[in-house]
C-alpha positions as CSV (number, residue, x, y, z in Angstrom):
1,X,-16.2,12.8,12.2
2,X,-14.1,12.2,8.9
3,X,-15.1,14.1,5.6
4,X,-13.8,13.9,2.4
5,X,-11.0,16.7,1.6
6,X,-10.0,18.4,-1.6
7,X,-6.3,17.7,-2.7
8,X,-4.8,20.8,-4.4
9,X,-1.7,21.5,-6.0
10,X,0.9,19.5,-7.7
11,X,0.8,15.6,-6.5
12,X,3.5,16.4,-4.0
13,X,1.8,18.9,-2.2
14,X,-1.2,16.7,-2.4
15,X,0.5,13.7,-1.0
16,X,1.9,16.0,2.0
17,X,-2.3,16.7,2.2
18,X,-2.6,13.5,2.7
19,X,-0.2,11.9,4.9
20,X,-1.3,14.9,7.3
21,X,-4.7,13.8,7.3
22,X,-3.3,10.0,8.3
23,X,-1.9,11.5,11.0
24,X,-4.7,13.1,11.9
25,X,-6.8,10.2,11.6
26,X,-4.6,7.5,13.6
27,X,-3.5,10.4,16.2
28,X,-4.1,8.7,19.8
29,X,-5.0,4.9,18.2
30,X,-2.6,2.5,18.5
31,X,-4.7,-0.6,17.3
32,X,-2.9,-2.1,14.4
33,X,-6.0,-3.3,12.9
34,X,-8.0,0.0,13.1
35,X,-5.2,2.0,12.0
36,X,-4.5,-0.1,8.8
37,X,-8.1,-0.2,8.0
38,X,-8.7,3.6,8.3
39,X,-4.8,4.1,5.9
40,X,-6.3,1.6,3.1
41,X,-9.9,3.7,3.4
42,X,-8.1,6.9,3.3
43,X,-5.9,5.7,0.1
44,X,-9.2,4.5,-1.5
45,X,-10.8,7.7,-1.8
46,X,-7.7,9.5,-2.6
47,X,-5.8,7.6,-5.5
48,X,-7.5,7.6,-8.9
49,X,-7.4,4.7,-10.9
50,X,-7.0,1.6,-8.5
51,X,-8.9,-1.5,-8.1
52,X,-7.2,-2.7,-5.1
53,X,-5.5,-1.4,-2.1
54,X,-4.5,-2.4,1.2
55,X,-2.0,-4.5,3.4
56,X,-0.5,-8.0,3.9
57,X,0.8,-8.6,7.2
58,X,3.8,-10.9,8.5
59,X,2.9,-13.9,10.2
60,X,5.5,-17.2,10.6
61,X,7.7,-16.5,7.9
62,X,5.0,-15.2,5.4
63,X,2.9,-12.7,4.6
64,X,-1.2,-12.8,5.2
65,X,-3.8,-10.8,3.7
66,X,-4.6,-7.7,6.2
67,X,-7.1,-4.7,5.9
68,X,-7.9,-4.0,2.6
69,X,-10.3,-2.2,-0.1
70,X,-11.2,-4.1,-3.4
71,X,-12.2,-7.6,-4.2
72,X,-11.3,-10.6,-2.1
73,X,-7.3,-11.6,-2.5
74,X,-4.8,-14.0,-2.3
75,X,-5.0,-15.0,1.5
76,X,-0.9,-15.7,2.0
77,X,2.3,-15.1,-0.3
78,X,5.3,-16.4,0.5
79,X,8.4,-14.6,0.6
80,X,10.3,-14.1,-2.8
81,X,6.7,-15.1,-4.6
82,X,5.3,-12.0,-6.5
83,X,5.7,-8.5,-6.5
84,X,4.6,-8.7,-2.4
85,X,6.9,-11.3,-1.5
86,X,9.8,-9.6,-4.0
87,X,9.1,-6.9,-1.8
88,X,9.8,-8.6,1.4
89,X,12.4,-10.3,0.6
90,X,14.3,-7.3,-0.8
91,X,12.9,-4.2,1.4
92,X,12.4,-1.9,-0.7
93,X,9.7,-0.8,-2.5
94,X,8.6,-1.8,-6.1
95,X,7.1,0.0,-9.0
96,X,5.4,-2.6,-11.8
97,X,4.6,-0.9,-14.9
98,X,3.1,-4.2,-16.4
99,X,2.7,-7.1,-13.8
100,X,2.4,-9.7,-16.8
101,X,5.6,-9.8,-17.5
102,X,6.6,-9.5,-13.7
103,X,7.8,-13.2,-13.2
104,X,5.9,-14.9,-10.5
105,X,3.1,-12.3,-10.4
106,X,0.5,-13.7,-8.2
107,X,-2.5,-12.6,-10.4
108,X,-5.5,-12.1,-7.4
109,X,-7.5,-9.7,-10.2
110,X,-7.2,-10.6,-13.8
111,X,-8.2,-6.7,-14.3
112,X,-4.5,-5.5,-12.5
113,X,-1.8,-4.5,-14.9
114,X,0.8,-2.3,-12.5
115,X,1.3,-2.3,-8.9
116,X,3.4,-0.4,-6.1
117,X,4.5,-2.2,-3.2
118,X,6.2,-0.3,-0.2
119,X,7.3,-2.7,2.2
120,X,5.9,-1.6,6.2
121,X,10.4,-1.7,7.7
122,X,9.7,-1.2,11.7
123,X,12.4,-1.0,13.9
124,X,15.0,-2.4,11.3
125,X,12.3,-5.5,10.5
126,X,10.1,-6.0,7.9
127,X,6.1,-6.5,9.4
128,X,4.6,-6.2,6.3
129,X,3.8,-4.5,3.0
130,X,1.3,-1.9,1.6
131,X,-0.3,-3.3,-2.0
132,X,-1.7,-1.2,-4.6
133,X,-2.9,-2.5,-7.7
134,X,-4.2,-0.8,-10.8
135,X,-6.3,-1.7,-14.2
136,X,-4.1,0.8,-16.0
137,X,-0.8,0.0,-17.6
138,X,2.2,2.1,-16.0
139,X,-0.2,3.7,-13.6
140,X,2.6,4.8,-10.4
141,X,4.8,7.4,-11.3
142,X,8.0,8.4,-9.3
143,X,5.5,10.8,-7.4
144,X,3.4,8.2,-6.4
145,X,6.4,6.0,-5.2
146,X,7.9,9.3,-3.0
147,X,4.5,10.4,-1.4
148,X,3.2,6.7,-0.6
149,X,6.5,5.6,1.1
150,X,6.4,9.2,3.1
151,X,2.8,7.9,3.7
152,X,4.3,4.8,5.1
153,X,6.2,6.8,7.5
154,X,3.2,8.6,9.1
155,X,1.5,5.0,9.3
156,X,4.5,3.7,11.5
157,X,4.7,6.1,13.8
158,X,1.3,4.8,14.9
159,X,2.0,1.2,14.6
């Protein structure tokens, strides 16, 4: 049975916390749908100050809306469009302080205003990307970018 954890320390030691408890959580499941679902549940009840997480998924040269927590999203992006497709298409992961004056943002929720994108690199190929949205301006700080791509890590080995 999974029960909500207290985080303590700095947000280092908290994102080491967490990524444990991933690991924890995925440990013997190898079902890709399960074990995004359970990663976007897990970052819901840890990150303050999100309206939207979750992932988006390759599929025929694009990326597709996968398991997520939030309102209903764009359903496909292509690659190059937005900060997810931007993502993709350059494989490394993006920090948005203001996604207004991103161009090309893909604006799902009106209410976002900075996102993190850490694209999901298996086996040398990019299968998809984890989204993160915020309502707050400038929201993801270099903390946030180091212990959500370590995050990322834990997710692949179980992918």
């Amino acid at each position: 049975m999974f029960g909500n954890i207290t985080y303590n320390g700095s947000i280092t030691d908290q994102y080491e916390q967490l990524s444990k408890q991933l690991d924890a959580l995925l440990e013997g499941e190898n079902n890709l749908i399960a074990n995004l679902s359970n990663a976007s549940a897990l970052l819901n009840t840890f990150l303050k100050e999100i309206n939207w997480v979750g992932f988006y998924l390759m599929n025929e040269g694009e990326l597709v809306l996968g398991p997520f927590q939030g309102l209903p999203a764009c359903v496909r992006i292509p690659v190059g469009r937005g900060v997810c497709g931007t993502t993709v298409a350059k494989e490394q992961t993006m920090v948005v302080d203001d996604v207004h004056a991103f161009p090309g943002h893909i604006a799902c929720d009106a209410a976002s205003k900075s996102e993190i994108v850490i694209p999901l690199i298996k086996n040398g190929v990019v299968i998809g990307v984890l989204d993160i949205d915020s309502p707050v301006e400038a929201r993801f700080t270099d903390e946030d970018k180091d212990g959500l791509e370590k995050f990322v890590d834990v997710l692949l080995k179980h992918i």
